[in-house]
C-alpha positions as CSV (number, residue, x, y, z in Angstrom):
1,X,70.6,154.6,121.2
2,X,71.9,154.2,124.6
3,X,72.6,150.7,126.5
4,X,74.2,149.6,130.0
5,X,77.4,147.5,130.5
6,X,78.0,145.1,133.4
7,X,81.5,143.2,132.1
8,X,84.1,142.0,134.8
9,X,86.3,144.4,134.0
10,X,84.2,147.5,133.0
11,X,80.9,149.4,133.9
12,X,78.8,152.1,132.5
13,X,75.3,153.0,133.7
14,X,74.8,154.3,130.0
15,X,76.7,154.3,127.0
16,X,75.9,155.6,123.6
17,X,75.8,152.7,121.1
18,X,78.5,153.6,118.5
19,X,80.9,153.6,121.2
20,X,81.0,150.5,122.0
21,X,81.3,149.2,118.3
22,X,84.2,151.4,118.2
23,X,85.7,150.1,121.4
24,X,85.1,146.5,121.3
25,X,84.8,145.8,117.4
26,X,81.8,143.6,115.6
27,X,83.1,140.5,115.6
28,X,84.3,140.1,119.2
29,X,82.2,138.1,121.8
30,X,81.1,140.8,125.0
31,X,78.0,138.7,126.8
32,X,74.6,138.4,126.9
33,X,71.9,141.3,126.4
34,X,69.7,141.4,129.3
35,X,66.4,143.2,128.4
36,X,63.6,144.0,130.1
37,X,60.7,146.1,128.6
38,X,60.6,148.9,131.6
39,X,64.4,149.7,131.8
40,X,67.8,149.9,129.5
41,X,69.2,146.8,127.5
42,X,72.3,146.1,129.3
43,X,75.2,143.9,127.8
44,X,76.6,141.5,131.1
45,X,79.8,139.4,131.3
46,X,78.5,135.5,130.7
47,X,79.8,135.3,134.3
48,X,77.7,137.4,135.6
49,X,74.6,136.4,133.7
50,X,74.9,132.7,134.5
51,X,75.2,133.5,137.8
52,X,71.8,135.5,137.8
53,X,70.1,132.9,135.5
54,X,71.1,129.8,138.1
55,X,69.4,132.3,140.8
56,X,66.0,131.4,139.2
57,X,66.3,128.1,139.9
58,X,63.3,125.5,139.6
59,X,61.5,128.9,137.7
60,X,64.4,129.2,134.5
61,X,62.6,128.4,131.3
62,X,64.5,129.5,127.7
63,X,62.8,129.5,124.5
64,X,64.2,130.1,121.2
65,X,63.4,133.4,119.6
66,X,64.4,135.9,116.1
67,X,65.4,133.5,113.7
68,X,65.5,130.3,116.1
69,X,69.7,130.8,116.7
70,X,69.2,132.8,120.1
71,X,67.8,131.7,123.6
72,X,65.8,133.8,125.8
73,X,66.1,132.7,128.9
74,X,64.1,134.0,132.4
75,X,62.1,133.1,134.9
76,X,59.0,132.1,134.7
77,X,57.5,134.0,136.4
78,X,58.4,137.3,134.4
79,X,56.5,135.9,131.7
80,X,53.0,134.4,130.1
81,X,52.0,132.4,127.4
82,X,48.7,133.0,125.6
83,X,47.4,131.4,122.4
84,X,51.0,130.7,121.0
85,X,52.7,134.5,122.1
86,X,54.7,135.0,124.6
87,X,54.7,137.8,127.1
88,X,58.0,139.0,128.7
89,X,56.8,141.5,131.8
90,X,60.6,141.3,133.4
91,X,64.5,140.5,132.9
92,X,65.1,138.0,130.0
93,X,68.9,136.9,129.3
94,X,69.2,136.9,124.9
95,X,72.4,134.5,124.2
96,X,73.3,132.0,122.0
97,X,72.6,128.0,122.7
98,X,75.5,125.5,121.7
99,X,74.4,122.1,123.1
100,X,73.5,122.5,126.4
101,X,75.5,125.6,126.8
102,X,74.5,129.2,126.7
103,X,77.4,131.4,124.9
104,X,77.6,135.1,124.8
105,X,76.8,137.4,121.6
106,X,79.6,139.3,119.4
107,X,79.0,143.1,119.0
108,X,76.9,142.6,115.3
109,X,74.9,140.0,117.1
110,X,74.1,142.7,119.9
111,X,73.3,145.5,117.6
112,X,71.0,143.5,115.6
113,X,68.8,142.2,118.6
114,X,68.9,146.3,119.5
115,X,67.6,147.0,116.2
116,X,65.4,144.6,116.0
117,X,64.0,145.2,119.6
118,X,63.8,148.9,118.5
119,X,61.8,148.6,115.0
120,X,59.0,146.9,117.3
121,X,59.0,150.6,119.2
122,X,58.0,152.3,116.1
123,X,56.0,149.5,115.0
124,X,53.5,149.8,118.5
125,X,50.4,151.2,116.8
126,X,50.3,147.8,114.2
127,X,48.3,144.7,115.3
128,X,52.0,142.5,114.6
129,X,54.5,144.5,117.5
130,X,56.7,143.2,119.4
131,X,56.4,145.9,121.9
132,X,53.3,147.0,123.7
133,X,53.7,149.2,126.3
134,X,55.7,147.7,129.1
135,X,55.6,144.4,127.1
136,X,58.0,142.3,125.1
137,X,55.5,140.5,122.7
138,X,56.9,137.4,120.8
139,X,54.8,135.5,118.3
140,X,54.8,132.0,118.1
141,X,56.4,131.2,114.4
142,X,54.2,127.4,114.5
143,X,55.9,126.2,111.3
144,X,59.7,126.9,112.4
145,X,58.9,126.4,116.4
146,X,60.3,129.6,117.5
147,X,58.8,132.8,119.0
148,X,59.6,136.2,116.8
């Protein structure tokens, strides 16, 4: 699988996934995992993605999602909300919530939102995807209050 890298100190258009386990290790903290269901997941710096985020301004909404311990958080307006699921149609930030502060993923927590963002690819032709087309589709878990 191939994903983008937009850190301070290091950039990479594409870059085959066991390279960068083998480059940065599991347990270390990179950034956040901007996704966006037309292009590339692409790990960025928590520098740079708080930067982008505060560029939505009076539109940034963050909901949790997986298992309820990660945050994703875009615009609203690169989303929709319909009977409980949530729609993601643009960029959407995945990071971790401590508080009131967003804080970046390790490398595991990275590969397993990659995983799990990829088993909804194979998954389209079921009535319970994730994925649909150029659409991230999150169902509304009602009894824990997250989307999955």
């Amino acid at each position: 699988m191939q994903i983008g890298i937009d850190l301070d100190n290091y950039k990479s258009p594409m870059e085959e996934l066991e390279n960068l386990i083998n480059d940065y290790g599991a347990a270390r903290e990179i950034g956040f995992l901007k996704i966006n269901p037309e292009r590339l997941p692409v790990i960025v710096s928590e520098r740079k993605a708080l930067a982008d985020i505060d560029k939505y301004r009076d539109h940034r909404t963050s909901y949790p999602v997986k298992d309820g311990r990660y945050e994703m958080i875009t615009s609203d307006k690169a989303m929709f909300i319909d009977e409980g699921d949530l729609f993601l149609l643009g960029n959407a930030y995945i990071a971790k919530r401590q508080g009131d502060v967003f804080t970046a993923l390790n490398m595991k927590e990275i590969l397993d939102w990659l995983l799990y963002l990829c088993d909804a690819d194979s998954a389209a032709k079921k009535p319970d995807h994730r994925l649909s087309g150029d659409i991230y589709l999150f169902e509304l878990d009602k009894d824990r209050g997250y989307w999955k």
